[in-house]
C-alpha positions as CSV (number, residue, x, y, z in Angstrom):
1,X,-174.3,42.3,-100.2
2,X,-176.5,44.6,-98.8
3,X,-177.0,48.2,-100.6
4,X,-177.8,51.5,-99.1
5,X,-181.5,52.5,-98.8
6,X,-182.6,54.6,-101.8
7,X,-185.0,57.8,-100.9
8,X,-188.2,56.6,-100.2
9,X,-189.7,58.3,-103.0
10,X,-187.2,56.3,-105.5
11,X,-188.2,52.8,-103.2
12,X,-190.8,50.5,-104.3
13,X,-194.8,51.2,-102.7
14,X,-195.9,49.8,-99.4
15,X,-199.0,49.8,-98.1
16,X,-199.5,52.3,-95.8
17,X,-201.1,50.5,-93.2
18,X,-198.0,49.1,-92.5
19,X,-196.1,50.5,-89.6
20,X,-192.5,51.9,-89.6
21,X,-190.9,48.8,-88.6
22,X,-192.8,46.6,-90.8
23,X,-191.8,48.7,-93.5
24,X,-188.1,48.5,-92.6
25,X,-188.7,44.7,-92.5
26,X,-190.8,44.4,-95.7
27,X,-187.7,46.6,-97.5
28,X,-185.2,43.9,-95.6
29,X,-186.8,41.3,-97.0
30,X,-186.9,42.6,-100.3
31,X,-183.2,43.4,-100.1
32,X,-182.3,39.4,-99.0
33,X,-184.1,38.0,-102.2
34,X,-182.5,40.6,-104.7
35,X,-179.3,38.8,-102.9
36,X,-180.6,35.8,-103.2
37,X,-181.3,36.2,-106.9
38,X,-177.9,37.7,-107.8
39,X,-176.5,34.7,-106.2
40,X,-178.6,31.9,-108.0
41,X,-177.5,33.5,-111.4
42,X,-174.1,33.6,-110.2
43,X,-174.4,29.9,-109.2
44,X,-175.8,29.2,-113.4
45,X,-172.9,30.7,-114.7
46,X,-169.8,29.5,-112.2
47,X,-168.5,25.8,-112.4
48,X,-169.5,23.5,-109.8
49,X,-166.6,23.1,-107.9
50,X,-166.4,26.6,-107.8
51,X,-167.4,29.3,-105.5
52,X,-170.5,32.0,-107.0
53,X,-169.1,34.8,-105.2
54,X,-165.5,34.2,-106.0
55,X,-166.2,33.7,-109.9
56,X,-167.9,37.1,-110.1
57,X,-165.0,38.5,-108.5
58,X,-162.2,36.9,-110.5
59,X,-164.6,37.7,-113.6
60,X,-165.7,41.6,-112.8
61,X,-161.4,42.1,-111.9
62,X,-161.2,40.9,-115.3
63,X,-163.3,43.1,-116.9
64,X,-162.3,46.0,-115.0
65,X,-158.6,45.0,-116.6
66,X,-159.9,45.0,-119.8
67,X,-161.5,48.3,-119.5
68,X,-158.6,49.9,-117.9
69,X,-156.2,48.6,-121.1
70,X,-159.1,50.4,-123.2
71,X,-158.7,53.1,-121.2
72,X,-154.9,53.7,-121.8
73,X,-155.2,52.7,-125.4
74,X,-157.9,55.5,-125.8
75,X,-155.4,58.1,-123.9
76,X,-152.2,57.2,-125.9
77,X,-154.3,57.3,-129.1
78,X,-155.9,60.6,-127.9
79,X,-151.9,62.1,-127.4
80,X,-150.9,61.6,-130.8
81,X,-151.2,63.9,-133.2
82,X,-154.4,64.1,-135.1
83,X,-155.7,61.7,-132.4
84,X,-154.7,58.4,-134.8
């Protein structure tokens, strides 16, 4: 779940007191709850036999299905003449 580190200019503050490591802990930290987060809205929305993670996936492969069928409809329309 984990994301790449942004620049540290586009990161949140720290107090600069702090040392390296307990900034890379402090930004760990911060990382775990925005996972932890995501996963308690994904737990409001899913059923409750269901699995959070699992549910997003089956409903963000739906979406991208949906887009991609918007997609072609926008290309074929885009082919014909006059674009209609």
């Amino acid at each position: 779940m984990g994301q790449l580190l942004p620049h540290p200019e586009l990161g949140p503050p720290l107090h600069p007191h702090l040392t390296s490591k307990q900034r890379i802990a402090a930004w760990i930290d911060l990382m775990e709850f925005g996972d932890e987060l995501f996963l308690a809205g994904l737990s409001l929305r899913s059923k409750r036999d269901q699995d959070p993670l699992a549910a997003q996936r089956e409903s963000y492969a739906r979406h991208m299905e949906e887009q991609d069928e918007k997609l072609l409809r926008m290309a074929r329309r885009f082919g014909e003449p006059h674009g209609r």
